[in-house]
MINUNU-236513 format. One record per residue (C-alpha): x, y, z; residue number from 1. Coordinates in Angstrom, 2 decimals. Example, Ala and Ser with C-alpha at 12.3 -4.5 7.8 and 13.67 -1.06 7.14 Angstrom:
2
(fipa (12.30,-4.50,7.80),1)
(fipa (13.67,-1.06,7.14),2)
***
This chain:
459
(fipa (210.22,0.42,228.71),1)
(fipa (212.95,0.56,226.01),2)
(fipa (215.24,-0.72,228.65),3)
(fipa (213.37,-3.82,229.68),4)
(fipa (212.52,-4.66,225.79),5)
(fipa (217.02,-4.18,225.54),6)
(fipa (217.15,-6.48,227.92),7)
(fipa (214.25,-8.85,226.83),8)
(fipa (216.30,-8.90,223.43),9)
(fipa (219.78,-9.31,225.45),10)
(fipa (218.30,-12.57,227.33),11)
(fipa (217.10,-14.09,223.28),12)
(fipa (220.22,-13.41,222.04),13)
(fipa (221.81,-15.14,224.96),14)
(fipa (219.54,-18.09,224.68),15)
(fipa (219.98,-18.58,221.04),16)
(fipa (224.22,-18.46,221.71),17)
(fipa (223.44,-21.56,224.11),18)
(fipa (221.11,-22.66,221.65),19)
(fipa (224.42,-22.27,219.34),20)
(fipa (226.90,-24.48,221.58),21)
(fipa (224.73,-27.31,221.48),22)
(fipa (224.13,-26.97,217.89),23)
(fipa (227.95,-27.66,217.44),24)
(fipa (227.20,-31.12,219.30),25)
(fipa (224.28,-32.15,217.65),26)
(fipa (224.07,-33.18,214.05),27)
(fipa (221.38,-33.43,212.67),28)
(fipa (219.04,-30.47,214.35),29)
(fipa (215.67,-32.13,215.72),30)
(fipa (212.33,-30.67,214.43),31)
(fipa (211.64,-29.57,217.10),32)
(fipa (215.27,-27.56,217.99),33)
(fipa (214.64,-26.34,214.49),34)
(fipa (211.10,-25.24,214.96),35)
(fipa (212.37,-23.38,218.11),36)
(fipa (215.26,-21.59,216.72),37)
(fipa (213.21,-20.42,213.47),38)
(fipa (210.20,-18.87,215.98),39)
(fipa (212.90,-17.37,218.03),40)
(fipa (214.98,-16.61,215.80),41)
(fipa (212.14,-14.47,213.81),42)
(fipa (211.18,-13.18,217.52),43)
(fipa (214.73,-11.58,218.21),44)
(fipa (215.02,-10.47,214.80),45)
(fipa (211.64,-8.34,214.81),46)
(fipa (212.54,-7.23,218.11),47)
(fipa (215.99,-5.58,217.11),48)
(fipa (214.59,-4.25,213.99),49)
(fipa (211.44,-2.46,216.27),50)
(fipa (214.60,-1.32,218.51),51)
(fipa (217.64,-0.16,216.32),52)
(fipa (217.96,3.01,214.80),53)
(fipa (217.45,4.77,213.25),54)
(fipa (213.97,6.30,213.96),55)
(fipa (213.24,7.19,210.31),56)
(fipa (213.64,3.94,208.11),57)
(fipa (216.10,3.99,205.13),58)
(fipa (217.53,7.32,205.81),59)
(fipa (220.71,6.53,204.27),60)
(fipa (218.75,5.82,200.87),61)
(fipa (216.65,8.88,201.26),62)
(fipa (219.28,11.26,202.01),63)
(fipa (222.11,9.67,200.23),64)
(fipa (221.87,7.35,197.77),65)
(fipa (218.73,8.02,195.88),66)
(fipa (219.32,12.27,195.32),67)
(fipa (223.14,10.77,194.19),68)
(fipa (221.70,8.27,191.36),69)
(fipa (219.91,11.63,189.57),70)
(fipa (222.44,14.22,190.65),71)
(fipa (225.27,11.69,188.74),72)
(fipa (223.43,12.11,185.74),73)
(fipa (221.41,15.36,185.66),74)
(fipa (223.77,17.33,188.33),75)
(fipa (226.85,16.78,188.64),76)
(fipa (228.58,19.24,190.52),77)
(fipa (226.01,19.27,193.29),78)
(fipa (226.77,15.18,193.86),79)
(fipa (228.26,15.88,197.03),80)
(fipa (225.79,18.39,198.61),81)
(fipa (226.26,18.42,201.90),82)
(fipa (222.98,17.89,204.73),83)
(fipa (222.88,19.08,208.20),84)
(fipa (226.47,20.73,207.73),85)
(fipa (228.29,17.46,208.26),86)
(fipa (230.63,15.24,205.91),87)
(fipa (228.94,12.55,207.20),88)
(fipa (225.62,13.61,205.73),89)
(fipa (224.98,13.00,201.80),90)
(fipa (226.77,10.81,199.36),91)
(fipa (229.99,9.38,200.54),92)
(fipa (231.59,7.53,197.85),93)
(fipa (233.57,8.21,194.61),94)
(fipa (231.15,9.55,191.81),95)
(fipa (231.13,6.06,189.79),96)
(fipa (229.56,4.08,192.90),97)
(fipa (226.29,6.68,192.35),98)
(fipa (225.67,5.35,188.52),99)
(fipa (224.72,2.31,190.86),100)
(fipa (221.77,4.08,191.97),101)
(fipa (220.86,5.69,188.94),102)
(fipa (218.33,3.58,187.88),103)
(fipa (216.58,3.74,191.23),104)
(fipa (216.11,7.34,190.75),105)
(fipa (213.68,6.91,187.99),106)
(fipa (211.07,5.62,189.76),107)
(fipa (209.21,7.22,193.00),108)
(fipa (210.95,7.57,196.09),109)
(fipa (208.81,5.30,197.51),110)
(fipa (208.89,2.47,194.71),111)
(fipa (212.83,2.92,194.95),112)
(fipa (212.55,2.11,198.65),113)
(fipa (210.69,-0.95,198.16),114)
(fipa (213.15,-2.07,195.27),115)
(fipa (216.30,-1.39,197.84),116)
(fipa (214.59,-3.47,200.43),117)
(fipa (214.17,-6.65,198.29),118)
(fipa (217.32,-6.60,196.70),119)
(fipa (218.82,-5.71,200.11),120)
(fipa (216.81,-8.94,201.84),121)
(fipa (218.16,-11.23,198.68),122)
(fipa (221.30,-10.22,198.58),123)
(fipa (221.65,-11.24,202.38),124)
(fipa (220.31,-14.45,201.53),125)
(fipa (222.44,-14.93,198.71),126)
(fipa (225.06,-14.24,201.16),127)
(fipa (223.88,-16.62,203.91),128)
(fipa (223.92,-19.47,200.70),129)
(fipa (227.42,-18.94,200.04),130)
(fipa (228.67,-18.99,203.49),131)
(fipa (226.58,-22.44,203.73),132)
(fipa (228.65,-23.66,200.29),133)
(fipa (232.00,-22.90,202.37),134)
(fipa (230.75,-25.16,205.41),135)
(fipa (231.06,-28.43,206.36),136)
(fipa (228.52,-30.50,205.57),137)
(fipa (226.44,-30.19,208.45),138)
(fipa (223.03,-29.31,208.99),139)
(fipa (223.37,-27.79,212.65),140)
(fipa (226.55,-25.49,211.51),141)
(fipa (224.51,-23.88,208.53),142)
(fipa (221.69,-23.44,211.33),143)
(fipa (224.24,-21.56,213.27),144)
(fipa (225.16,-19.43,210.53),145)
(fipa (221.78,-18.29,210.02),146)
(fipa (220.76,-17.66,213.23),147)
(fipa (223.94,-15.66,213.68),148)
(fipa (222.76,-13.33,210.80),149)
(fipa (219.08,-13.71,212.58),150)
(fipa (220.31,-12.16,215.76),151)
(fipa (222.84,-9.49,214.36),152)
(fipa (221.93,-6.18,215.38),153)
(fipa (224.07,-4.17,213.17),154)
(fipa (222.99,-6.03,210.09),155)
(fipa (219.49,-4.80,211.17),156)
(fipa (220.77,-0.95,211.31),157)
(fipa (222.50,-1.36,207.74),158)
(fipa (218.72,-2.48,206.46),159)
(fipa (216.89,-0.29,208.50),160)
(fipa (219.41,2.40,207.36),161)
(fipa (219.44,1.75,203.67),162)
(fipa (223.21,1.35,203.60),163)
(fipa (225.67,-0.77,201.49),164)
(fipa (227.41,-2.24,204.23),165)
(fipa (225.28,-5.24,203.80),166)
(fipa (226.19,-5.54,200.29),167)
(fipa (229.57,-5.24,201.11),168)
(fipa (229.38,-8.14,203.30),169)
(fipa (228.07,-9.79,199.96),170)
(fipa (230.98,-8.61,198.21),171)
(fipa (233.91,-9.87,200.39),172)
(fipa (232.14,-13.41,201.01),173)
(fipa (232.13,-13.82,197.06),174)
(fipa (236.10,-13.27,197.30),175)
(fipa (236.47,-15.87,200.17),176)
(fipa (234.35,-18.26,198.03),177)
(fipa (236.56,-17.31,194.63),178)
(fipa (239.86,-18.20,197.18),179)
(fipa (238.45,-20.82,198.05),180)
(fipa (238.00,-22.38,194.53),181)
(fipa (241.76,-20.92,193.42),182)
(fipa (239.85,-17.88,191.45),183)
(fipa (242.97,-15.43,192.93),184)
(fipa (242.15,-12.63,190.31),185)
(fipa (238.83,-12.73,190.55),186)
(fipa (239.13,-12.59,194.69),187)
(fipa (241.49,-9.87,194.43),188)
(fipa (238.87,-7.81,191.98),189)
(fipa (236.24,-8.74,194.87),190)
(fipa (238.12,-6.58,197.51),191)
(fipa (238.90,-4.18,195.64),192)
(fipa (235.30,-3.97,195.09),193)
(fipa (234.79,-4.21,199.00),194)
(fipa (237.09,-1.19,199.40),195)
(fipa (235.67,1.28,197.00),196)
(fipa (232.13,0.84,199.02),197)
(fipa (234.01,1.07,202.53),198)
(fipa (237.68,2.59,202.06),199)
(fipa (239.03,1.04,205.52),200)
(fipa (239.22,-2.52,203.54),201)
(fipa (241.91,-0.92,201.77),202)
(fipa (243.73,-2.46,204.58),203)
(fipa (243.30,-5.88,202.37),204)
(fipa (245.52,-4.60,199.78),205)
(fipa (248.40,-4.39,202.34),206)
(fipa (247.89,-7.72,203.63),207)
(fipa (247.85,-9.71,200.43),208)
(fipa (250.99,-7.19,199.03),209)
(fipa (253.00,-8.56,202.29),210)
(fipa (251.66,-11.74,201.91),211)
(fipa (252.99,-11.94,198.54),212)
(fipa (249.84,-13.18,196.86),213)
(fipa (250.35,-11.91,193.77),214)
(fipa (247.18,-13.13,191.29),215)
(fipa (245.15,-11.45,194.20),216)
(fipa (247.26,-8.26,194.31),217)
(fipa (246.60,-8.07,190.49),218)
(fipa (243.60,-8.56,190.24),219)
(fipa (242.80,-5.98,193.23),220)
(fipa (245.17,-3.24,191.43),221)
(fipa (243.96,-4.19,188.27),222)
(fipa (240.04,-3.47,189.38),223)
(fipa (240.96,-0.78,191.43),224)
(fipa (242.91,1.33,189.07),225)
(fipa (240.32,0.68,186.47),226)
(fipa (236.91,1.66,188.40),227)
(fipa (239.26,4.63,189.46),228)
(fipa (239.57,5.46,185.82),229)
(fipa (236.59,4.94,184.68),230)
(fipa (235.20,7.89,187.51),231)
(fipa (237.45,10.22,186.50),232)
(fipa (236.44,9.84,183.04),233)
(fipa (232.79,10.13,183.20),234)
(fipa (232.91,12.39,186.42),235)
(fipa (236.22,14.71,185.57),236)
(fipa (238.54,15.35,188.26),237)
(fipa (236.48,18.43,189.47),238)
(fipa (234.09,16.14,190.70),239)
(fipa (236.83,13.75,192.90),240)
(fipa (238.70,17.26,194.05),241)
(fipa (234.74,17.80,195.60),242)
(fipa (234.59,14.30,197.18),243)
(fipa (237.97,14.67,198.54),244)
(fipa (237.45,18.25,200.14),245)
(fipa (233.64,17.75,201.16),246)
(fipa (233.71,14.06,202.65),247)
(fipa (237.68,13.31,203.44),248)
(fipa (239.34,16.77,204.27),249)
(fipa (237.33,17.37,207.02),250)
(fipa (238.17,14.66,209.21),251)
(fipa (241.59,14.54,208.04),252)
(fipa (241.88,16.02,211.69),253)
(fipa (239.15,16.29,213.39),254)
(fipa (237.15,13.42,214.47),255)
(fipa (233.51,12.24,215.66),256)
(fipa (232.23,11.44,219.51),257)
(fipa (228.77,10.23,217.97),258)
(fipa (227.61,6.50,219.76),259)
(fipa (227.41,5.06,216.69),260)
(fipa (230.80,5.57,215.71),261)
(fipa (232.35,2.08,217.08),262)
(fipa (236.30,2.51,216.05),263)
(fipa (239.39,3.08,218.92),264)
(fipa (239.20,6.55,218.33),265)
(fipa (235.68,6.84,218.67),266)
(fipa (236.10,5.07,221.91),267)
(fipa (238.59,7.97,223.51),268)
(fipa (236.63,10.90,222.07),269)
(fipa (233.88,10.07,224.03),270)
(fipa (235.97,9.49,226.92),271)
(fipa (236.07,13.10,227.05),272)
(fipa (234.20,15.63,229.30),273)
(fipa (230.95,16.77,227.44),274)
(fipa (231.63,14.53,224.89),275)
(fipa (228.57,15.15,222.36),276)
(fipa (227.06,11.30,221.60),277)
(fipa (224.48,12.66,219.36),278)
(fipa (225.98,14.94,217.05),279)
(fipa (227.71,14.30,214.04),280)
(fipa (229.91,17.17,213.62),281)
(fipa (233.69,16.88,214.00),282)
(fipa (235.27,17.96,217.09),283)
(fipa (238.72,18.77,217.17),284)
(fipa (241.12,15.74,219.13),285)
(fipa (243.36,16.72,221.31),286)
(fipa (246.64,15.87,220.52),287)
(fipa (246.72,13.30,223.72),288)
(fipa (243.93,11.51,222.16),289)
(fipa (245.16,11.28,218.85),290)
(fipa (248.88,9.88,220.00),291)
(fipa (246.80,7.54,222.26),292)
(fipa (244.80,6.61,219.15),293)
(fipa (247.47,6.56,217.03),294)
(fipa (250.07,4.25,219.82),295)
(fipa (247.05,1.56,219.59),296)
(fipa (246.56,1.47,216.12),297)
(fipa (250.45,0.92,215.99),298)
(fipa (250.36,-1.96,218.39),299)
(fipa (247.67,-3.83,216.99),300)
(fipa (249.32,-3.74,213.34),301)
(fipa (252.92,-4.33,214.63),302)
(fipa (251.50,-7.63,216.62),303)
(fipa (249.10,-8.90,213.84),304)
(fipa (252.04,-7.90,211.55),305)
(fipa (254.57,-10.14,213.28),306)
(fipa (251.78,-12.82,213.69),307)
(fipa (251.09,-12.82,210.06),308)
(fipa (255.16,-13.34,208.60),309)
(fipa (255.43,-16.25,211.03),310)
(fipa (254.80,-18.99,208.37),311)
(fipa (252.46,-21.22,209.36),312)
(fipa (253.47,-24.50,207.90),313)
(fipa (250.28,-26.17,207.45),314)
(fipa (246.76,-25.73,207.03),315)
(fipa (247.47,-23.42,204.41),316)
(fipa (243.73,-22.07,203.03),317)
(fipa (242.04,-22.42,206.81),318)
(fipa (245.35,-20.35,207.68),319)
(fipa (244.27,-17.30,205.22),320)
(fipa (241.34,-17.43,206.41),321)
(fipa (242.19,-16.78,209.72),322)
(fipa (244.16,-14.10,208.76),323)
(fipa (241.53,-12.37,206.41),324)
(fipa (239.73,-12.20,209.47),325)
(fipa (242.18,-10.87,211.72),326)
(fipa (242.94,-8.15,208.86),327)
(fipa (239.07,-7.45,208.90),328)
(fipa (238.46,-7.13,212.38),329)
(fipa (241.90,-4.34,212.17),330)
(fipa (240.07,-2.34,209.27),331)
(fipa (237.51,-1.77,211.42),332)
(fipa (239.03,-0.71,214.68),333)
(fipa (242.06,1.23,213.74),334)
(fipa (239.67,3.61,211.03),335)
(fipa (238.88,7.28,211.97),336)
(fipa (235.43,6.30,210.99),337)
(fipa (233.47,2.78,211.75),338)
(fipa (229.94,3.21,211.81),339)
(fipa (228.29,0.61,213.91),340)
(fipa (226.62,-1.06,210.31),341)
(fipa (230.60,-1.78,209.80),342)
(fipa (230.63,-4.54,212.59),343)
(fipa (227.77,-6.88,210.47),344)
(fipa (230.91,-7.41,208.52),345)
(fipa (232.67,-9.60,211.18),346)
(fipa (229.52,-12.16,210.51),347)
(fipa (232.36,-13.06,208.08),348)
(fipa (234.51,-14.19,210.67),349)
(fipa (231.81,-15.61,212.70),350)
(fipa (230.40,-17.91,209.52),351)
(fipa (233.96,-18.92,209.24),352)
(fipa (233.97,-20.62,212.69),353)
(fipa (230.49,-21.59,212.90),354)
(fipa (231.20,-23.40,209.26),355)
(fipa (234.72,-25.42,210.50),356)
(fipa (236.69,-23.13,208.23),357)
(fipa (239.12,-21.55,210.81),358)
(fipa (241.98,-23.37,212.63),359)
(fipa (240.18,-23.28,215.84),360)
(fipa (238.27,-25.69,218.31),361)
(fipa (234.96,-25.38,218.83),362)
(fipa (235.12,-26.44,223.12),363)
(fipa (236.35,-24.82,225.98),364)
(fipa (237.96,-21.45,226.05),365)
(fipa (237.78,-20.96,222.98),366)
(fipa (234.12,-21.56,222.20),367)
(fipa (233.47,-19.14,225.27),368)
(fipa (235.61,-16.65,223.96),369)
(fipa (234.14,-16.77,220.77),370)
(fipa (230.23,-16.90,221.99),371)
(fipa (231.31,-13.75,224.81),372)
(fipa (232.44,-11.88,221.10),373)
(fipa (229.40,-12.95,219.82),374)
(fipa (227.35,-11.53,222.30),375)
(fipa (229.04,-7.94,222.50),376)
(fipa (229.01,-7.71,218.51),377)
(fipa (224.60,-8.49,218.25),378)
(fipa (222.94,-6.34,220.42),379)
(fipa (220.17,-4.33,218.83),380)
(fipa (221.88,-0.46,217.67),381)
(fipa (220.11,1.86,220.00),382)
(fipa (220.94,5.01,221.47),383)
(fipa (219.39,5.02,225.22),384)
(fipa (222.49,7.52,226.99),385)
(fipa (222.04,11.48,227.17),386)
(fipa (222.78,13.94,224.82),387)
(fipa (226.40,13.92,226.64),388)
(fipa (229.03,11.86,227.65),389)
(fipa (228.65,11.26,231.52),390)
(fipa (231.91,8.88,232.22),391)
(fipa (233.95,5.80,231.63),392)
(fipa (231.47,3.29,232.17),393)
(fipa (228.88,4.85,229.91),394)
(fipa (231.53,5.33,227.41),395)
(fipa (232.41,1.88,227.73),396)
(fipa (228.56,0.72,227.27),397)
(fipa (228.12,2.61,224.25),398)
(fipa (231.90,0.90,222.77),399)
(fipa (230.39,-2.49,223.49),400)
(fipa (230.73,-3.73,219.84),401)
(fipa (234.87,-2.10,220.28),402)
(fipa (235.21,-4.70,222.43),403)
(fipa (234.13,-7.34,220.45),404)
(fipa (235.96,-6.82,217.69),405)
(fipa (239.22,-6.35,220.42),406)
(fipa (238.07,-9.77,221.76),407)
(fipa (237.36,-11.89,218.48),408)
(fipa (240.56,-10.20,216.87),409)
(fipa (242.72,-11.28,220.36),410)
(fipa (241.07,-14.64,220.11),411)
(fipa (241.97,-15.13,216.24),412)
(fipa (245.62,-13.75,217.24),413)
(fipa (245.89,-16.25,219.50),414)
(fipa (245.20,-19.10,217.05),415)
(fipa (247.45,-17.72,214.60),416)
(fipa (250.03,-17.74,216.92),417)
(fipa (249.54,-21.51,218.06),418)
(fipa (249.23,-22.42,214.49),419)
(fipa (252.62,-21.65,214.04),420)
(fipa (254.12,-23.19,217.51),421)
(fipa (252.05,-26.46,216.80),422)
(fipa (253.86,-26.94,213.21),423)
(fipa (257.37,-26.36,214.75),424)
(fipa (256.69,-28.79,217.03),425)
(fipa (255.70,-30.95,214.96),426)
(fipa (258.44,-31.01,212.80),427)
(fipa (260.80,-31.53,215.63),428)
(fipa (258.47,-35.15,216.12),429)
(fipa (258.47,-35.94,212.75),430)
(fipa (259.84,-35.63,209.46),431)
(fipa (257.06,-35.28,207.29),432)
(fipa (253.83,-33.75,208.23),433)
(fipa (250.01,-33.56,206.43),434)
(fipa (249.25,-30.58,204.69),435)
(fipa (245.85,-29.86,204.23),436)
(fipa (245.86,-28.91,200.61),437)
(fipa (247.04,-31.88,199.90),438)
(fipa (246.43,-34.62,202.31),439)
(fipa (247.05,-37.83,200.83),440)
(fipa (244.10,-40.46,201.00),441)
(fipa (245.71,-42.88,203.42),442)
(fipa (245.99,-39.64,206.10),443)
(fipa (242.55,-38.84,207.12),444)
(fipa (241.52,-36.08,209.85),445)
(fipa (240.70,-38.19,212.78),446)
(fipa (244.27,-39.58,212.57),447)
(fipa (245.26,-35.24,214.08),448)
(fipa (245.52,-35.27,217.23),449)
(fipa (242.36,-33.81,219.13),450)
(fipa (243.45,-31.50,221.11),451)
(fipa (245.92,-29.88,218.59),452)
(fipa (244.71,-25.95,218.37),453)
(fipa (245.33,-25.99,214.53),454)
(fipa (242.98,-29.08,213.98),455)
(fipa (239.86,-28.45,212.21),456)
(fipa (236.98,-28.18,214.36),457)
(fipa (235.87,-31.72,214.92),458)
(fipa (232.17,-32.31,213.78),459)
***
């Protein structure tokens, strides 16, 4: 039965992508598409949430979050008690991030859950409203957008689970909006906000330091060095020497088979024999495995870094966006750790291109490649395998989320790439080109060329 409701949910999500490539024609919505993607979108989204882990609602809060916000005040050294004999059990952050909880720890477990839930549930909505500010225009894009947050399975688990993940989404959308409007400081203070919740966007900082933006880079180091500060001071360094040897130290060099953990690594752990898929303790990796890992991490950031010094010439703000995204969708496959929660974060990327924001087109190829990532990135997080890793094409099941991260970051690669080789031909053609930043009135976008892959998406 869980199987045919998997697959009941796999055929709605499927649907509603269709449902997505004529929405990209089509402007306004009818009613009546409207009507239909609201009741189905509501449909798929109570059907992931009955589906997705975990079993026990909010066990991230329960475990995790709420015991932190008293033990930061009352207990201090026990902050980073360990459950279950795992790092990955209990409070994960530095001590500061647990004042955050604090006041949820005053009231009854079950009043805190309630108060998580709602400011969870607005704070996604606040972030669905500031994606739609970023858009075009255009009614049937911001339908898009929400139905792609409707239909996002991972975004589910980080509810279900009572994680920050979602909020973290929050967080890094506010810094695309602040670059957007030329707020560099504040964008920069953003994600460094981002990568105190979920250290693999730390990755951002080396991005905009080789990019050169420099009111981003201060305002990330400035941020980061003083919410660093300010832990050590209330917390003492006692208290980060715990964090670092109870949560960090131990998978310094070991590492996790577990199905929810979606990163490369996690991928060729459980490509072992007897591979344990639900069990959260480390495992030592074999030293093949961790050169293997370690080779592909290397790849992808030696192409994406010779992608990203290519200047692109034009297009300058859709550009960084593009990039952002490609730097996202790295963070997230390269880390030791990326729970499955981590993936709702490439809704980012996903808004971007729904919302005419990334130097792509929205028809052929491209939309296919886009809608196939789409696809592998939604499905509902459930754990239907055995207890142990039974072969490649299991393995490969589970990683399906892996693989659409690989895909959407190839497919983002790819336009960065003909961003570049469009502008050089361009000014072989001509001597002056359009920038975007500052088109003059007289130039408008229909006078681009249509089928040039750096044109904004036409709608």
């Amino acid at each position: 039965m869980p199987l045919l409701y998997t697959l009941l949910c796999y055929a709605g999500i499927l649907l509603l992508g269709l449902w997505w490539c004529g929405a990209f024609r089509s402007s306004p919505v009818p009613r009546n598409g409207r009507l239909l993607a609201v009741l189905g979108g509501f449909g798929i989204w109570l059907g992931i949430w009955s589906l997705s882990e975990p079993t026990v609602p909010l066990s991230d809060f329960n475990v995790a979050y709420y015991p932190a916000g008293r033990a930061v005040i009352e207990d201090l050294p026990h902050l980073f008690k360990r459950c279950w004999d795992t790092p990955v059990c209990g409070f994960v952050n530095i001590p500061i991030v647990a004042l955050l909880f604090a006041p949820f720890s005053m009231l009854t477990l079950r009043h805190a859950q309630w108060l998580f839930v709602a400011i969870s549930l607005v704070g996604v909505v606040v972030t669905v409203l500031l994606l739609w500010s970023l858009t075009d225009r255009n009614p049937s894009r911001r339908w898009v957008i929400l139905m792609l947050f409707v239909m996002n399975g991972p975004l589910v688990y980080s509810l279900k689970e009572g994680n920050l993940t979602h909020a973290t989404l929050l967080v890094l959308v506010v810094g695309v909006v602040c670059l957007d409007r030329g707020w560099e400081r504040s964008a920069g203070a953003c994600f460094a906000l981002a990568a105190i919740i979920k250290l693999p966007l730390l990755l951002f900082a080396v991005y905009f330091v080789g990019m050169r933006q420099w009111r981003v880079v201060f305002g990330y180091g400035l941020t980061l060095s003083t919410i660093t500060g300010l832990s050590l001071w209330y917390a003492g360094w006692a208290s980060h020497v715990a964090w670092y040897r109870e949560v960090i130290l131990p998978l310094s060099d070991k590492g996790l088979s577990a199905f929810n953990v979606q990163s490369i690594e996690g991928v060729l752990l459980r490509m072992q024999d007897d591979a344990r898929l639900y069990e959260w303790t480390p495992t030592a990796v074999s030293p093949n495995i961790r050169m293997a890992g370690r080779i592909s991490a290397a790849f992808l950031l030696g192409l994406s870094s010779l992608l990203l010094l290519r200047r692109p010439g034009t297009m300058h703000r859709d550009t960084m966006y593009l990039e952002l995204s490609m730097v996202l969708c790295l963070a997230l496959l390269i880390s030791p750790i990326s729970w499955t929660h981590y993936y709702l974060l490439l809704l980012l990327p996903l808004s971007l291109y729904a919302g005419n924001r990334l130097p792509m087109p929205d028809r052929g190829g491209w939309l296919v490649a886009v809608m196939a990532a789409t696809v592998l990135l939604a499905p509902p997080v459930r754990f239907t395998a055995g207890a142990v890793s039974n072969g490649l094409v299991e393995t490969l099941l589970l990683s399906h989320y892996v693989m659409g991260a690989l895909l959407l970051w190839g497919v983002l690669a790819y336009a960065r790439w003909r961003v570049v080789e469009v502008q050089h031909l361009r000014l072989v053609a001509a001597k002056s080109v359009a920038v975007q930043d500052h088109l003059p009135p007289s130039v408008h976008e229909a006078d681009v060329p249509v089928d040039a892959p750096d044109r904004k998406i036409a709608g």
